[in-house]
C-alpha positions in Angstrom: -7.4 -34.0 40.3 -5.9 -31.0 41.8 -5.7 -27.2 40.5 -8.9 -26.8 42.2 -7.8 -22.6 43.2 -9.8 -21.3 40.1 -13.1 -23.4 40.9 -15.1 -24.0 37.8 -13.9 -21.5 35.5 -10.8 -23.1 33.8 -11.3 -23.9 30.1 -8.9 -25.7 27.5 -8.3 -23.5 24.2 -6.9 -25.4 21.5 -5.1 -23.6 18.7 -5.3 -26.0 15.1 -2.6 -24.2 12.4 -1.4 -25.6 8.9 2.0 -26.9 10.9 1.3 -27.5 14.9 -1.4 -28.3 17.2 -0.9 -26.6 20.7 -3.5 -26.8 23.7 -3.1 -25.2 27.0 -5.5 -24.8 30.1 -6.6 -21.0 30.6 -7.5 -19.4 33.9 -9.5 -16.6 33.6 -7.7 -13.2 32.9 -5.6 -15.1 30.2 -3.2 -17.2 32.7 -2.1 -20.7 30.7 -1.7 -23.2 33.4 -0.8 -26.2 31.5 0.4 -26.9 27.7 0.8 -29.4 25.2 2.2 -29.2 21.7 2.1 -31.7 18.5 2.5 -31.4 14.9 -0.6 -31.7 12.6 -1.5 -35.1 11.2 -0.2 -34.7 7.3 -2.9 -33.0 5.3 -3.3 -36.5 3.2 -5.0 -37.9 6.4 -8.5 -38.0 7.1 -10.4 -35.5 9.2 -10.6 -38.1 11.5 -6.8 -38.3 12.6 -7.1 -34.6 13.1 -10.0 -35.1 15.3 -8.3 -38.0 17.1 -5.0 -35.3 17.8 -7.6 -32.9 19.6 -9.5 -35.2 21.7 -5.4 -36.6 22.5 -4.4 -33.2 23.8 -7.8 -32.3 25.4 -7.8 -35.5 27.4 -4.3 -35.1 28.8 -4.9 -31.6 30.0 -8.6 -32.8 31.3 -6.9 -35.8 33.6 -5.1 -33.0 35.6 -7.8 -30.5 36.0 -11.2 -29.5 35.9 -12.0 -27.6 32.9 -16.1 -26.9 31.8 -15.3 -26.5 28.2 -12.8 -26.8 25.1 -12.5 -23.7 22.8 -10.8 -24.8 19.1 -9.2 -22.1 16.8 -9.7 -23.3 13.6 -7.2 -22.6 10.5 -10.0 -22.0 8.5 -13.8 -20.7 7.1 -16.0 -21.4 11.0 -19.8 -20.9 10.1 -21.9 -17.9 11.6 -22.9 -21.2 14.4 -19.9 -21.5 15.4 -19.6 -24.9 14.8 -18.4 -26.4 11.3 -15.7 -25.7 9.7 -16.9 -25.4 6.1 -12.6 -25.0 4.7 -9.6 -25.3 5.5 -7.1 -24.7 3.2 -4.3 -26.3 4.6 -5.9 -29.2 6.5 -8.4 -31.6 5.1 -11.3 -30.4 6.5 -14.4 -29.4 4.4 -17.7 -28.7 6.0 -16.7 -30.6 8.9 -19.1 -30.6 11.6 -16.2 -30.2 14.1 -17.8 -28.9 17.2 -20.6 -32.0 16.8 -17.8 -34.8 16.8 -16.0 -33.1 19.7 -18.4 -32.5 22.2 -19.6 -36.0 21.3 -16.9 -37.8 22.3 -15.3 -35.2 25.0 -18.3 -34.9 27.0 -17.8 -31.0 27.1 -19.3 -28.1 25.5 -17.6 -27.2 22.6 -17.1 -24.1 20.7 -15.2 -23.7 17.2 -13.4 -20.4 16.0 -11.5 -19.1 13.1 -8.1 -19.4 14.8 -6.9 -15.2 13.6 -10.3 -14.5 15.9 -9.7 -16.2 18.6 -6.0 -14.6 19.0 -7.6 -11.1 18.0 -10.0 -12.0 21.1 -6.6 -12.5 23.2 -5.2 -9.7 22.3 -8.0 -6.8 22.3 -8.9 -9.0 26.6 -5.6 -9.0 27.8 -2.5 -8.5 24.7 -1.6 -5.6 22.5 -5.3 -4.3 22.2 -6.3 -3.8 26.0 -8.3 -0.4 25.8 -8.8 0.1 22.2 -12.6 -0.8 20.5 -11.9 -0.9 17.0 -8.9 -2.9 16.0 -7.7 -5.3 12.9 -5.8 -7.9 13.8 -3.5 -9.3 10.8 -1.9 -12.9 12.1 1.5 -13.7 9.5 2.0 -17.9 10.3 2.2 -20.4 7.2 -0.9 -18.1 5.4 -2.4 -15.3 7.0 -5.3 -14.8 9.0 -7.3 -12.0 9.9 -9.8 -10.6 12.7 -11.9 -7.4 13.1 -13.3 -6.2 16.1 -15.6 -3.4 16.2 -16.8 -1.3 19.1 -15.0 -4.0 21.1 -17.1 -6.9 19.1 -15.8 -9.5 17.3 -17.3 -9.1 14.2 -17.8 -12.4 11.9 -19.9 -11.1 9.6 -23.4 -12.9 8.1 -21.8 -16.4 7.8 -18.8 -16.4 10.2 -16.0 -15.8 7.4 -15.3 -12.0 7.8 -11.6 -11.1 8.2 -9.9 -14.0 5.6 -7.8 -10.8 4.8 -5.4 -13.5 3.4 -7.3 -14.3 0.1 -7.7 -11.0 -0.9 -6.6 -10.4 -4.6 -3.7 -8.4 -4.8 -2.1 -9.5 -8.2 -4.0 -10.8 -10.4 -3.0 -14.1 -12.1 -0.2 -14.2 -9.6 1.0 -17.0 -7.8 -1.0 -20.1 -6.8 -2.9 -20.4 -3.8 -4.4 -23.7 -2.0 -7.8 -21.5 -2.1 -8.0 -22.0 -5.2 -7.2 -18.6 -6.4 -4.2 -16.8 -8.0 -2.4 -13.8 -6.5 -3.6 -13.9 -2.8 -2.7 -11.7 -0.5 -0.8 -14.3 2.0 0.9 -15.5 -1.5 3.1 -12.5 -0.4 3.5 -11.5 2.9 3.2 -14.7 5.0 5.6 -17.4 5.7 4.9 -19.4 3.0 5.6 -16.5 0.7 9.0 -16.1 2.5 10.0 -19.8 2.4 8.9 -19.5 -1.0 11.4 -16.6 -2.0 14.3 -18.0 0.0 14.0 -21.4 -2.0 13.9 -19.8 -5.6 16.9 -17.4 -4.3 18.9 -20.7 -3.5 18.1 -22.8 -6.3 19.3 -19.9 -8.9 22.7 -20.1 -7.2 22.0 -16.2 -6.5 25.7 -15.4 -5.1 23.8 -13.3 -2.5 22.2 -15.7 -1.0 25.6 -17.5 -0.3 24.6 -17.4 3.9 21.3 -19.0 3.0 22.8 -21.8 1.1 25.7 -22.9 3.2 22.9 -22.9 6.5 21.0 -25.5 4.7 24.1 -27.3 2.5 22.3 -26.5 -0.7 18.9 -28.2 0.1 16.3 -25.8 -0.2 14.2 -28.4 1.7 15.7 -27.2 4.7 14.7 -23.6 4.4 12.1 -22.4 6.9 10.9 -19.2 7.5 12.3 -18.7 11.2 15.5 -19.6 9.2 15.2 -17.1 7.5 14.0 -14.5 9.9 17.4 -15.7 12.3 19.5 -15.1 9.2 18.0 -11.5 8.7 18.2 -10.8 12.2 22.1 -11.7 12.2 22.4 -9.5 9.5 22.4 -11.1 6.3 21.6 -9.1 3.4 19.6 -11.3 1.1 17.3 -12.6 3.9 16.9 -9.1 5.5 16.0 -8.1 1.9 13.2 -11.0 1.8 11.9 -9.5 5.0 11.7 -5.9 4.0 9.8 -7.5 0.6 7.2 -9.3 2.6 7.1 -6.1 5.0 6.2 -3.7 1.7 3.1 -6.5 0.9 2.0 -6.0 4.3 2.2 -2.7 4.9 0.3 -2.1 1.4 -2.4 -4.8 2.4 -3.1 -3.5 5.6 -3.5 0.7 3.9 -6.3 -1.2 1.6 -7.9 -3.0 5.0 -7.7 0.7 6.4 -9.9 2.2 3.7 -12.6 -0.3 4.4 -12.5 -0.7 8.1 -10.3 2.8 9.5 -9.6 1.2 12.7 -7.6 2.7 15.5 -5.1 -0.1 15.8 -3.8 -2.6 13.5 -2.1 -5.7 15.6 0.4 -7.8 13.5 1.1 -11.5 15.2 2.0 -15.0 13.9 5.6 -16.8 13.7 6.5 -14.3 11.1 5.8 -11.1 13.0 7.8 -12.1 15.7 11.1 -10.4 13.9 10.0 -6.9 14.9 11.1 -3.9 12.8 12.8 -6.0 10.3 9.4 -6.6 8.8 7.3 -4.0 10.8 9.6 -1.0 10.0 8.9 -1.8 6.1 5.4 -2.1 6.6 4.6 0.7 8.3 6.3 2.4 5.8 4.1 1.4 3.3 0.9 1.8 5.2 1.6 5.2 5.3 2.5 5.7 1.7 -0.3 3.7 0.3 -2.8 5.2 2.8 -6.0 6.9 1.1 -5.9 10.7 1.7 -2.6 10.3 3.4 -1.5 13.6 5.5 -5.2 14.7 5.9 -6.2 11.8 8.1 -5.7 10.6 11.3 -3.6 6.8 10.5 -4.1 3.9 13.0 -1.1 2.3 15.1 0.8 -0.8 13.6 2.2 -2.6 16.4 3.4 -6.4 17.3 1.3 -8.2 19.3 1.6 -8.7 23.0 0.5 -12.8 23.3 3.2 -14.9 20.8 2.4 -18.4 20.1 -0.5 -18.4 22.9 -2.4 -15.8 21.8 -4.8 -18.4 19.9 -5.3 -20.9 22.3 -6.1 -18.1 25.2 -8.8 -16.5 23.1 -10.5 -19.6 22.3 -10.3 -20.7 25.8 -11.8 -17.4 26.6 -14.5 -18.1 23.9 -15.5 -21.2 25.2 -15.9 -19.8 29.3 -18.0 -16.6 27.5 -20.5 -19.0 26.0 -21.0 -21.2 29.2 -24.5 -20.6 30.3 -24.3 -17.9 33.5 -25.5 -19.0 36.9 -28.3 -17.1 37.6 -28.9 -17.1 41.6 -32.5 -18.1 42.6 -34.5 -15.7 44.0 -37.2 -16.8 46.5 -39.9 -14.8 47.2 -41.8 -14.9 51.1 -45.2 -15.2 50.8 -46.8 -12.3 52.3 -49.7 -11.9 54.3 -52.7 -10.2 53.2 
């Protein structure tokens, strides 16, 4: 067991979404030494085979070097402990006592996040938020996540669950979510919501979505949302369309999250993101117009963020080393002489 340059303070972050599972060894200062990608177990599975994927990826990464603890982003509600993940709407979890069964059978200290804070932690230590003390962090993947830190804080809130920006109401009665709910925001500005669009485009024979339908031979199936984003960013009217729609939801979801929280920066991130202005342009053009008191105001900063795909798995990594126990030297006093 080599790799032995950053002594004791490598950690393994692990990164749990609706669609992937991706774990990498973090050196201090954000630096991914090693990575491992897999799909997530089908939702029909127990939490078990879940469990059984982390502890796969953790052990691989652990046989090659010596990490002190295992950070886990959670797609999901994490309690104020930081230790159960109470929901998960696209996994099976519900109040699963995830850090528990971990650290049980990993032998390591354990610490579970909602997966939009960890990457908001990322970001603000060493991504797209270096500097700035009050920032929102919006992450677009198959829902949306969200993260708020304040005064350079992550702030969770009473019972861990501040920042699940993505089930906020925005038309009522609208479509379906797995929450539970109807009209949630992520219903129509995440990937889903794109996929979504593309599909009904397809299957109504729209003859502007003639690209769209000869990429995927007819079968809406095949329609993804980076398919869509690589169509739009080729040019393709109907699909750049799609974009600037979920663009316009984001932009007006994130003018609402300004009302409440009037940060300096909002970060956008996630799969989705990842298309630049073809979906930031949009937005930012209506943040501004749905801003309160807009033109008498100073308006935050809507940019990308810096960290991609890793940007989950480095914060909780960096999560996990910040709640390690600091060595505290001992101080030995001489006896003195009366």
């Amino acid at each position: 067991m080599g790799r032995t340059r950053y002594g004791h303070a490598l950690t393994i972050g692990v990164d749990i979404g609706g669609t992937k599972v991706a774990a990498g060894v973090v050196a201090p200062g954000g630096r991914v030494l090693a990575r491992v990608r897999t799909e997530t177990p089908e939702r029909s599975k127990s939490p078990a085979v879940v469990e059984d994927t982390i502890v796969s990826v953790v052990e691989e990464l652990r046989a090659e070097y010596p990490v002190r603890a295992v950070g886990v982003g959670a797609a999901g509600f994490v309690d104020e402990h930081r230790a159960n993940v109470l929901f998960a709407p696209h996994l099976s979890w519900r109040e699963e006592p995830l850090r528990e069964a971990l650290s049980s059978r990993l032998g390591l200290p354990v610490v579970v996040e909602n997966d939009a804070n960890a990457a908001a932690w990322a970001e603000v230590r060493s991504g797209a938020a270096q500097g700035v003390d009050d920032v929102v962090v919006v992450n677009l993947g198959t829902g949306i996540g969200g993260a708020i830190v304040l005064g350079g804080r992550l702030y969770r809130g009473r019972y861990g669950l501040a920042g699940e920006f993505g089930h906020m109401t925005v038309v009522p009665g609208g479509h379906r979510c797995e929450c539970g709910n109807r009209g949630c925001w992520e219903q129509y500005a995440s990937g889903n919501a794109l996929v979504r669009e593309a599909r009904e485009l397809v299957a109504s024979e729209s003859p502007v979505a003639r690209a769209l339908h000869q990429a995927v031979e007819g079968d809406v199936r095949r329609i993804t949302g980076p398919l869509v984003s690589e169509l739009a960013s080729k040019g393709d009217r109907a699909c750049a369309e799609l974009m600037r729609e979920a663009g316009q939801w984001l932009g007006a979801g994130l003018a609402d999250l300004a009302a409440a929280f009037d940060p300096e920066l909002f970060v956008v991130g996630g799969g989705v993101s990842e298309t630049g202005d073809l979906l930031l342009g949009p937005a930012r053009e209506a943040f501004e117009h749905g801003l309160t008191g807009r033109g008498y105001r100073p308006e935050a900063r809507v940019v990308a963020a810096a960290l991609g795909n890793e940007a989950g798995l480095v914060g909780a990594a960096d999560l996990a080393r910040d709640a390690l126990p600091t060595r505290r030297r001992r101080i030995t006093r001489r006896s003195r002489r009366r």
